[in-house]
N, C-alpha and C positions, 0 to 999 in steps of 0.2 A: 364688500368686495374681498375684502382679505379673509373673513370667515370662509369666504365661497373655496379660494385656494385654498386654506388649511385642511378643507373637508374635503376637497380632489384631490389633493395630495396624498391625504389620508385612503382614501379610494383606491387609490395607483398603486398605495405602499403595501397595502394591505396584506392582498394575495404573494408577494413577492414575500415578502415577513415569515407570511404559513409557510407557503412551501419551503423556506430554509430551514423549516421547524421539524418538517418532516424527513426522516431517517428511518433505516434500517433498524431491527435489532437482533442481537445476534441470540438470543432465545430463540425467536423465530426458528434457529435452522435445525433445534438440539433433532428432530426426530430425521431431518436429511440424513441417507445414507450415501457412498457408503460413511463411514467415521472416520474424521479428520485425526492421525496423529502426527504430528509434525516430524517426529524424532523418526517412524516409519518412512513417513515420502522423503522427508529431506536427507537420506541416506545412500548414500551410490553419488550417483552422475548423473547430472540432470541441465537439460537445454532448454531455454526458453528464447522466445521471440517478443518482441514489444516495440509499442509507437507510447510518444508525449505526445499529447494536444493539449492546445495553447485554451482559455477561456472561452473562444469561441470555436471551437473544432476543430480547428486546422491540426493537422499531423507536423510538427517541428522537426520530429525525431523519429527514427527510427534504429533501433538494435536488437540485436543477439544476447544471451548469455549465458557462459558455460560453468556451469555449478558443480562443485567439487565437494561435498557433504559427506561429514562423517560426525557420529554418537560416541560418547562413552559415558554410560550411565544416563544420568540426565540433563550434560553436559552435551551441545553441539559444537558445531564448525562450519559456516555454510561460507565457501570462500566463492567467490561472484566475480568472472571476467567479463565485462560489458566491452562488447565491439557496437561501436554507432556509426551511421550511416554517412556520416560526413569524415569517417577514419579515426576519428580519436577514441581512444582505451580508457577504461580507469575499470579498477578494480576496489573491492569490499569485502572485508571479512568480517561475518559477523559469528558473535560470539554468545550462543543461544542457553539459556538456563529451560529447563522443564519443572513447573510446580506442580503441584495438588490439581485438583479439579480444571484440566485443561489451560493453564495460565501459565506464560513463557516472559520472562522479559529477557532483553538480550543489548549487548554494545557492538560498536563499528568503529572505524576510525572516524567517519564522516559524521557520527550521530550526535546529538550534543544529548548528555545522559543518559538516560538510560529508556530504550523502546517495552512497550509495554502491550501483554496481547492475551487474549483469550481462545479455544475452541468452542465453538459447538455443535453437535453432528459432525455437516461436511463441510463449515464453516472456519475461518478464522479471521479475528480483528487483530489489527495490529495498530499502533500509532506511536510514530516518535516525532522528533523535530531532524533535521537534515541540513547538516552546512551545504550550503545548494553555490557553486563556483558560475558565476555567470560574468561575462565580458570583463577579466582581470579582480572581479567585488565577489566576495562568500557573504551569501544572505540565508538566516536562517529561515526555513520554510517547514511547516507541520506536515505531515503523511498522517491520513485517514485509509488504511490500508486492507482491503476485503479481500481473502483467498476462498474458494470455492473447488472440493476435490471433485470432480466429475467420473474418475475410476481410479484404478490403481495405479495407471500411469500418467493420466491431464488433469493437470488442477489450473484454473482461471484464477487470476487476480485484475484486482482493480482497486487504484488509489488515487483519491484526491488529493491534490497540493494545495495548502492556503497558507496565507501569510496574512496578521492579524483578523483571521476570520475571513478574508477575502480569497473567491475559490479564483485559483491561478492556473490548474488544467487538471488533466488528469493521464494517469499511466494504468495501459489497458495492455497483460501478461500473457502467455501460455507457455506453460510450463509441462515438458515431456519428459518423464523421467525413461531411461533407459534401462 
């Protein structure tokens, strides 16, 4: 009898296992055009729109946000005003590096170390950890962070949140540069 569970369990567990397994990769996108450079889009003024949903779909959040980007060299500034939909603000400046072959790492006030990210094509990864402020408690939470340029002015993002490996929602972008 307890063999019998072990091996339905194992049944159930199985496919749920694979499919955690399965992921994007960002080779896939090197021949997308058009060609992602970050230090290009993320220059000027730029508005975006965005919803959090929670594990199971639901929309929690919904916000705006007005992006104030500027280069010098290979050195950014991407300062990020978030207006959400229940009235509260907070704001983020990130402090972007440009390396070699498409590879950016960058800080924030909110970021605990240092974010780390790649291009390719019209792709970009990004991942760091995020002091996440919820109900008076800051819990650190990972971003799994995918940008996608669609032309010279809409680029789509999308990021997973997890905390010890467990996915906690996801934040779904669009981004309009002006």
């Amino acid at each position: 009898m307890m063999q019998r569970r072990l091996l339905l369990s194992a049944a159930v567990a199985a496919p749920v296992l694979l499919v955690g397994c399965a992921s994007q990769n960002l080779a896939d996108y090197a021949g997308e055009k058009p060609l992602l450079d970050l230090a290009q889009y993320f220059n000027g003024r730029i508005d975006a729109h965005g919803i959090f949903q929670d594990r199971s779909g639901k929309i929690v959040k919904r916000f705006t946000v007005v992006m104030d980007c500027q280069w010098n060299g290979n050195q950014g500034v991407l300062d990020e005003a978030f207006s959400y939909s229940d009235g509260s603000k907070q704001r983020r400046v990130w402090r972007l590096t440009k390396h070699a072959d498409g590879r950016y790492t960058g800080t924030a006030g909110d970021v605990v170390g240092e974010a780390v990210g790649q291009t390719s094509g019209n792709a970009f990864r990004w991942n760091y950890t995020l002091n996440l402020p919820v109900d008076g408690k800051v819990y650190e939470v990972q971003f799994d962070d995918w940008m996608y340029l669609m032309d010279e002015r809409v680029m789509l993002n999308r990021a997973t949140m997890s905390k010890f490996g467990v996915r906690l929602g996801e934040v779904t972008l669009s981004f309009m540069k002006r």
